[in-house]
C-alpha positions, -999 to 999 in steps of 0.1 A, spaced: 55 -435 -862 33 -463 -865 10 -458 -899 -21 -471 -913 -57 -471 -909 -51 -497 -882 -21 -486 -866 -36 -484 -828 -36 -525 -833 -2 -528 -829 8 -500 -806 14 -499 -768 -4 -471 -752 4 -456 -720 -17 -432 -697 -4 -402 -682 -24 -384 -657 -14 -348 -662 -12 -335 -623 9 -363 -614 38 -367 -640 63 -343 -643 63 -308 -629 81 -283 -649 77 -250 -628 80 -265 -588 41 -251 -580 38 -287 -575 13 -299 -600 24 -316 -632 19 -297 -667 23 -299 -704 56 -286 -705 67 -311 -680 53 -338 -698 69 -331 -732 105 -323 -709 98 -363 -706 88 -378 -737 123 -393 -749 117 -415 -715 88 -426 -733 103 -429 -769 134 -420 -783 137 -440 -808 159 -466 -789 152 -493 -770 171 -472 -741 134 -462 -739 97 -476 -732 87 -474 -769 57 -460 -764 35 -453 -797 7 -433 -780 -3 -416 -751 -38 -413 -733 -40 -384 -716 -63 -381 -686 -84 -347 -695 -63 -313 -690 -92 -288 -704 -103 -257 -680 -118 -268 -653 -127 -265 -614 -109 -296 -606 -137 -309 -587 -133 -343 -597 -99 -334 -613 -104 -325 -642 -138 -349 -656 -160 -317 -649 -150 -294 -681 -157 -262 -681 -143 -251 -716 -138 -283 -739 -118 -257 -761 -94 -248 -736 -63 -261 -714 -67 -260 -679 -40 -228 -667 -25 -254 -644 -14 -270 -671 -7 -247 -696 -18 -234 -724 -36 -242 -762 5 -230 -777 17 -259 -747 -4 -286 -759 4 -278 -798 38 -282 -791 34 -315 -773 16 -327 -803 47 -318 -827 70 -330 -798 51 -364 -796 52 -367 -835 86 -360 -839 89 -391 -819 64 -413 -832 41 -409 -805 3 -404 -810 -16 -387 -791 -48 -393 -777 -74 -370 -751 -100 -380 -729 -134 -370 -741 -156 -363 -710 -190 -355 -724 -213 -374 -708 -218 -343 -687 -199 -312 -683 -193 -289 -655 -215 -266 -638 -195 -239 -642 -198 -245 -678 -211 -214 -699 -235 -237 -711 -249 -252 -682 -251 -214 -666 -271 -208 -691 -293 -239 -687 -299 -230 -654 -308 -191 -656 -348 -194 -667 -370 -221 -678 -371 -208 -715 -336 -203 -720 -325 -218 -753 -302 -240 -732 -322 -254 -708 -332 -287 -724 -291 -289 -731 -296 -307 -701 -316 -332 -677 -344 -310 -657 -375 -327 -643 -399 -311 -617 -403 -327 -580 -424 -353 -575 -460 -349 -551 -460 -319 -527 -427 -327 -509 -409 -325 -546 -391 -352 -540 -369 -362 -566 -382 -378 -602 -370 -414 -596 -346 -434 -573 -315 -431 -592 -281 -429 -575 -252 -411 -586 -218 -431 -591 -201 -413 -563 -227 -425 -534 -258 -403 -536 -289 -396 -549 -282 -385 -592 -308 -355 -586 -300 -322 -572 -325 -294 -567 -321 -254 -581 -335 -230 -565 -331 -207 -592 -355 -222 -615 -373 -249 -584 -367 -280 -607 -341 -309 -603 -315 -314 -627 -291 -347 -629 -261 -361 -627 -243 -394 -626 -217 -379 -607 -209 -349 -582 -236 -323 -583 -210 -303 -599 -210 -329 -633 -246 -316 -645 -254 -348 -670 -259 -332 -711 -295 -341 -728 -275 -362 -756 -317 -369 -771 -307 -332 -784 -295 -329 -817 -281 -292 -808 -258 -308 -782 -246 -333 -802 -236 -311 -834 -219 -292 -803 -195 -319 -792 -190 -330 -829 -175 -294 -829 -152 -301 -801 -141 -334 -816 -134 -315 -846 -116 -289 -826 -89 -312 -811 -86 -338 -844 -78 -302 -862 -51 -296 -839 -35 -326 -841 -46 -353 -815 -51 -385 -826 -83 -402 -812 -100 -401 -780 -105 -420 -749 -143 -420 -746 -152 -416 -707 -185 -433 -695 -198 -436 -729 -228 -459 -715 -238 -434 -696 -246 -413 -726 -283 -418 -728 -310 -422 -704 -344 -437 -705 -367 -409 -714 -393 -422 -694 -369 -417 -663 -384 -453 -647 -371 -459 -614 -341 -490 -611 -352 -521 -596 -334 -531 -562 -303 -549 -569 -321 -582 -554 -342 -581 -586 -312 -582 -609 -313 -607 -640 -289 -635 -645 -258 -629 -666 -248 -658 -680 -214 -647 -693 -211 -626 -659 -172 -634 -644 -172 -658 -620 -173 -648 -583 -144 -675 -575 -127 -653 -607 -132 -623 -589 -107 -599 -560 -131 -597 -527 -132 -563 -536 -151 -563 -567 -176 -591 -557 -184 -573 -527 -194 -544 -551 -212 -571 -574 -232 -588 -544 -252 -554 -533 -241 -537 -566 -228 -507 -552 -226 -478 -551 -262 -477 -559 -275 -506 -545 -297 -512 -577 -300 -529 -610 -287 -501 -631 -312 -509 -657 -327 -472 -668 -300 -444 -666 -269 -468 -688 -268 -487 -721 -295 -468 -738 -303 -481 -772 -294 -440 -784 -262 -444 -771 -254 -464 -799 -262 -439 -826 -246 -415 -807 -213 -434 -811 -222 -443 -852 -221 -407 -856 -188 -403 -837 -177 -427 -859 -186 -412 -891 -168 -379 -877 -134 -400 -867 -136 -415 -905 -135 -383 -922 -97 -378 -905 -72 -405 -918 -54 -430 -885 -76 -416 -860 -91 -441 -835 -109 -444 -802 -114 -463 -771 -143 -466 -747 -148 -466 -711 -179 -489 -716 -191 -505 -674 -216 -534 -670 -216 -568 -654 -226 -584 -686 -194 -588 -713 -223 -591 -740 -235 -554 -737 -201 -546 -730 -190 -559 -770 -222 -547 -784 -204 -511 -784 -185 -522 -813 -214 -517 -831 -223 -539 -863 -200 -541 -890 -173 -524 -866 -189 -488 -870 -189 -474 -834 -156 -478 -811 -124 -484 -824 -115 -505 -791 -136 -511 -763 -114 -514 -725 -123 -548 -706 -123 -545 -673 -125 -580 -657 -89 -587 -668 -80 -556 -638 -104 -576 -614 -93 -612 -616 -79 -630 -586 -41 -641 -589 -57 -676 -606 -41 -689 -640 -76 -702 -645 -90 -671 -636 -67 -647 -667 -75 -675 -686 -116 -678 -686 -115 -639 -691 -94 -640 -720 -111 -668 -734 -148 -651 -723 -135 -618 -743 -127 -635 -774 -157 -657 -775 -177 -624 -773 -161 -603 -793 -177 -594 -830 -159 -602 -859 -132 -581 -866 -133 -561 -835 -99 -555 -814 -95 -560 -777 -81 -534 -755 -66 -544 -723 -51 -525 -691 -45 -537 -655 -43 -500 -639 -59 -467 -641 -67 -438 -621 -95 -451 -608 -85 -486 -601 -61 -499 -571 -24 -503 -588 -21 -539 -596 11 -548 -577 -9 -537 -548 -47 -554 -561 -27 -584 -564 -3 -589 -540 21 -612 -536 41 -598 -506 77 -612 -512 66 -621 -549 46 -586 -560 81 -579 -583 77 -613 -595 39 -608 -601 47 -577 -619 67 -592 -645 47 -619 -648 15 -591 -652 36 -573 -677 44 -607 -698 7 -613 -702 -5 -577 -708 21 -571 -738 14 -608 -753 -23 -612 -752 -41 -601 -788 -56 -569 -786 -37 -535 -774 -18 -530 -739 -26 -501 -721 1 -494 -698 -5 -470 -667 22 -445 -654 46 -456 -633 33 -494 -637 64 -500 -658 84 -491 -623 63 -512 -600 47 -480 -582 25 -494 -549 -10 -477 -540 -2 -452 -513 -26 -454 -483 -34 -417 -472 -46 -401 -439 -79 -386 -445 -64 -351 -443 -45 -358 -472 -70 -368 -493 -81 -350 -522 -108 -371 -536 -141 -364 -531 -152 -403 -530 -124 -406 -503 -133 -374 -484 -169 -387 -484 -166 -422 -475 -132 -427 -458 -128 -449 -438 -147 -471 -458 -137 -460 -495 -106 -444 -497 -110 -428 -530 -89 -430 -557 -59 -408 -544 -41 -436 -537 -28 -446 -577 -28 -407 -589 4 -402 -567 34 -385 -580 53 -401 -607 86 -414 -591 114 -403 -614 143 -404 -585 144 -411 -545 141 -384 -521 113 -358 -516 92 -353 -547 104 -381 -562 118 -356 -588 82 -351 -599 86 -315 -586 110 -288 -565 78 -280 -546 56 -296 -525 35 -318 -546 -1 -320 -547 -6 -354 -536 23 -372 -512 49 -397 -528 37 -432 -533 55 -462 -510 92 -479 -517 103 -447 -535 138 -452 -532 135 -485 -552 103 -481 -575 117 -448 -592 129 -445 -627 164 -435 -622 177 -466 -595 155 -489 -623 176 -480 -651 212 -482 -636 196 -522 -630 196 -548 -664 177 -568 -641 147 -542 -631 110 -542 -637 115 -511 -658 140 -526 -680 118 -560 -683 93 -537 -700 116 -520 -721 131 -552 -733 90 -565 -737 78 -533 -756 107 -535 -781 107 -572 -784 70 -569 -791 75 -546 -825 98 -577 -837 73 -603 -832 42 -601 -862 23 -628 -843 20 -605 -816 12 -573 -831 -16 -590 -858 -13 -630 -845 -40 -649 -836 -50 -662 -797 -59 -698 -789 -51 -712 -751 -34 -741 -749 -48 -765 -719 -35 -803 -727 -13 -811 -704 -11 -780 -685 -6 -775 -648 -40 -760 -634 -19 -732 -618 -3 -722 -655 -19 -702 -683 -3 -711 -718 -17 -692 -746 -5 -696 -789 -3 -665 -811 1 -670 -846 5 -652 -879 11 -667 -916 51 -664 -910 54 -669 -869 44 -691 -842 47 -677 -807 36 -696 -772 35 -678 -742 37 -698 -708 29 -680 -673 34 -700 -640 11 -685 -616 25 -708 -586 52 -697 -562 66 -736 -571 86 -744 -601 60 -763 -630 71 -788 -655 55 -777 -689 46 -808 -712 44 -792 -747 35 -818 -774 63 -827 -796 54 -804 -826 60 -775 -803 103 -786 -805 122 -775 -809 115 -739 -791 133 -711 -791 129 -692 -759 129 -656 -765 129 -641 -732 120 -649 -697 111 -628 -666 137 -644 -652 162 -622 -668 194 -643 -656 177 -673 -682 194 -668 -713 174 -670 -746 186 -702 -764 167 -731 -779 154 -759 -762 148 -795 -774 127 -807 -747 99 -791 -726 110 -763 -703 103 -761 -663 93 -725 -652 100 -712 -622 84 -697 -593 58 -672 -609 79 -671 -644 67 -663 -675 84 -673 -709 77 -667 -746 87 -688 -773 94 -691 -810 81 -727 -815 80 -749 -842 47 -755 -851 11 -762 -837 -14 -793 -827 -41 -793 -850 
């Protein structure tokens, strides 16, 4: 097991959504037992596995499973479908044994209405509860709701109670009351339930929509998104999948400047005091789900002096356009930004994005992409978050609106087809369930699952799934990738390439990613030779060392052990 104060710096995380990895008793959902039945796939100590160091586990605490889980109605308690408090203390010992840390998704930025908590929030005006959460009368004789606000599933973020005739809100479903977090009785409540978990073992959290923590007390309306200030360090929209600047252009959902209800000057003493709680446990750590269009805000929840988030998850890298120039400026953007001392986190999937090898495309060359992706993720300076089933190539599955399960997707099919479509059952073998389960699972089997499953990847030295196990191994070798440095390299570099340098005191490491479906002659400057090439996606290229500047292939990505630097 990795060990320090700063151990998540040099570990690869992976994300397992519960429901969909491994089902242990055939009722079709996955579970706690099924996950730990699976964790020497993950790491047994060999590189016959996918060296994981830690796990982020999508939330698994009792709920109603309206939005799967992200509406909790008992922070203090797993889910029945997944087990039980004995289950998950016996994945934590399981995970240990191997070296795997463990990491759960805090969801507090509102709870579940089913919550004791919220039931009792809602059952009189002068309950001791009630200002627990966000209640506001109606506005002028038609009680219309206090402000324009728009939830994040497409919406209006109020919903009236009849019990008690005010409105309460949520950024979600009406089901995910939003928490008061301006009440210091609700914060020393969830400092309890991070204590809870930390005391039973896990080791950090994954911090859901932590700029959605505090609101403006005023509850001012949002201007119209036409009204939006400039961004200067906003991604490009030539950077940018159509998808996500068709979002940007009328910022949608909500088709307004989110200016009042995120990024809440509180918010950031809210996460100092998390903080303070996380320090008093030795190697714990955190990450945060932090959204916004501008990467400024976005770094600012590292706090000052590096005394709020652990790591903060940038999402552009997940949105770019398959452009070298495009990885490149978002990299280089990120660092720029960055405060001293604070730690990049990086993923190119998660349950609520479209899988990569799908976003991206590539038809004939999405395996090629894939390699290339996986190249880039596990070299760049900062953490790799890997999602499951990435490391086998696993496509979005497109699903008929009856098998939908999301409520974004039920909603708004057929124009948003929810997120359904990258939870799907992890693929372990071909045939029905994909080994995932000997029932009928809860969500169908993804695309291609006679070739994108674990156990046809493994029998082939020349799969996706062994390119990452070769990568994730390789990388705890390599200091200048664990601690290095990052500088890009652009001198003599094909505009369809992206050549980056990480360096430590005792290595030098380049990393050179042809984005073209041609084969590019590199130029390196002569104090780069001789290189050593360490490995290649091209897994029939042998690793030897070269005395003159390589040629990569069509969409190949190589590192290097070089001999020195330009100054």
């Amino acid at each position: 097991m990795l060990t320090g104060a700063d151990w998540w710096r040099k570990a690869v995380f992976y994300q397992v959504y519960p429901r969909s990895f491994y089902d242990s008793n055939g009722d079709g959902i996955g579970d706690l037992a099924g996950i730990i039945e699976k964790l020497d796939y993950l790491n047994d100590g060999t590189p016959g596995s996918l060296g994981i160091d830690a796990i982020w586990f999508s939330p698994f605490f009792k709920s109603p499973e309206y939005d799967f889980g992200y509406d909790v109605a008992d922070y203090c308690e797993i889910d029945p479908r997944f087990g039980t408090l004995e289950d998950f203390d016996r994945l934590v010992a399981e995970a240990h044994r191997r070296g795997i840390r463990v990491i759960l998704d805090l969801v507090v930025n509102h709870t579940s209405h089913e919550h004791p908590w919220f039931k009792e929030s809602r059952s009189s005006r002068d309950n001791p509860k009630r200002d627990w959460y966000i209640w506001r009368d109606g506005v002028g004789p038609r009680r219309r709701p206090p402000n324009n606000w728009r939830n994040n599933f497409f919406g209006p973020a109020w919903t009236w109670d009849e019990i008690t005739e005010q409105y309460y809100l949520h950024s979600f479903l009406p089901q995910q009351p939003d928490l008061n977090w301006f009440n210091p009785e609700v914060r020393r409540a969830i400092d309890q339930v991070i204590r809870f978990w930390l005391d039973r073992g896990a080791d950090g959290f994954r911090l859901d929509v932590a700029h959605l923590y505090c609101k403006d007390e005023q509850l001012r309306s949002n201007p119209p998104f036409f009204r939006r200030d400039k961004v200067e360090q906003r991604m490009p929209f030539t950077d940018r999948t159509w998808m996500m600047n068709l979002f940007s252009l009328f910022s949608l959902p909500e088709f307004q400047v989110k200016k009042y209800n995120q990024h809440h000057p509180e918010t950031h003493r809210v996460l100092k005091e998390f903080r303070k709680t996380l320090d008093e446990y030795p190697e714990k750590t955190s990450v945060g789900e932090i959204l916004g269009e501008d990467p400024q805000v976005i770094a600012s929840y590292y706090g000052s002096g590096n005394d709020e988030l652990h790591m903060n998850f940038y999402f552009d890298l997940a949105h770019c356009r398959w452009k070298a120039g495009a990885f490149r400026r978002c990299v280089e953007r990120w660092e720029r930004l960055l405060p001293v001392e604070a730690w990049p986190a990086y993923t190119l999937s998660n349950h609520d994005i479209v899988r990569a090898i799908s976003r991206l495309g590539g038809g004939k060359h999405g395996d090629e992409r894939a390699r290339l992706l996986a190249m880039l993720l596990l070299t760049l300076r900062g953490t790799p978050f890997i999602y499951y089933g990435e490391e086998i190539g696993m496509k979005e599955a497109r699903l008929p609106r009856r098998l939908l399960q999301d409520p974004v997707g039920k909603k708004w099919y057929p124009f948003h087809r929810g997120r359904d479509g990258c939870r799907t059952p992890m693929q372990w073998s071909g045939g029905p369930g994909a080994g995932f389960t000997t029932g009928e699972p809860w969500l169908p089997v993804g695309p291609e699952v006679e070739k994108r499953n674990v156990a046809a990847q493994e029998k082939d030295p020349a799969s996706l799934l062994n390119f990452y196990k070769k990568m994730t191994w390789l990388r705890k070798e390599l200091p200048a990738l664990l601690t290095g440095s990052y500088r890009s390299v652009t001198h003599g570099v094909p505009g369809d390439c992206y050549l980056f340098l990480r360096q430590s005191e005792e290595q030098k490491l380049l990393v050179a990613l042809n984005f073209s479906p041609r084969r590019r002659k590199l130029a390196l400057p002569p104090q780069f030779l001789p290189a050593r090439l360490l490995i290649s996606t091209d897994q029939s290229r042998p690793a030897k060392t070269l005395h003159q500047s390589p040629a990569l292939g069509p969409h190949e990505g190589c590192l290097l052990q070089i001999a020195g630097v330009e100054g």
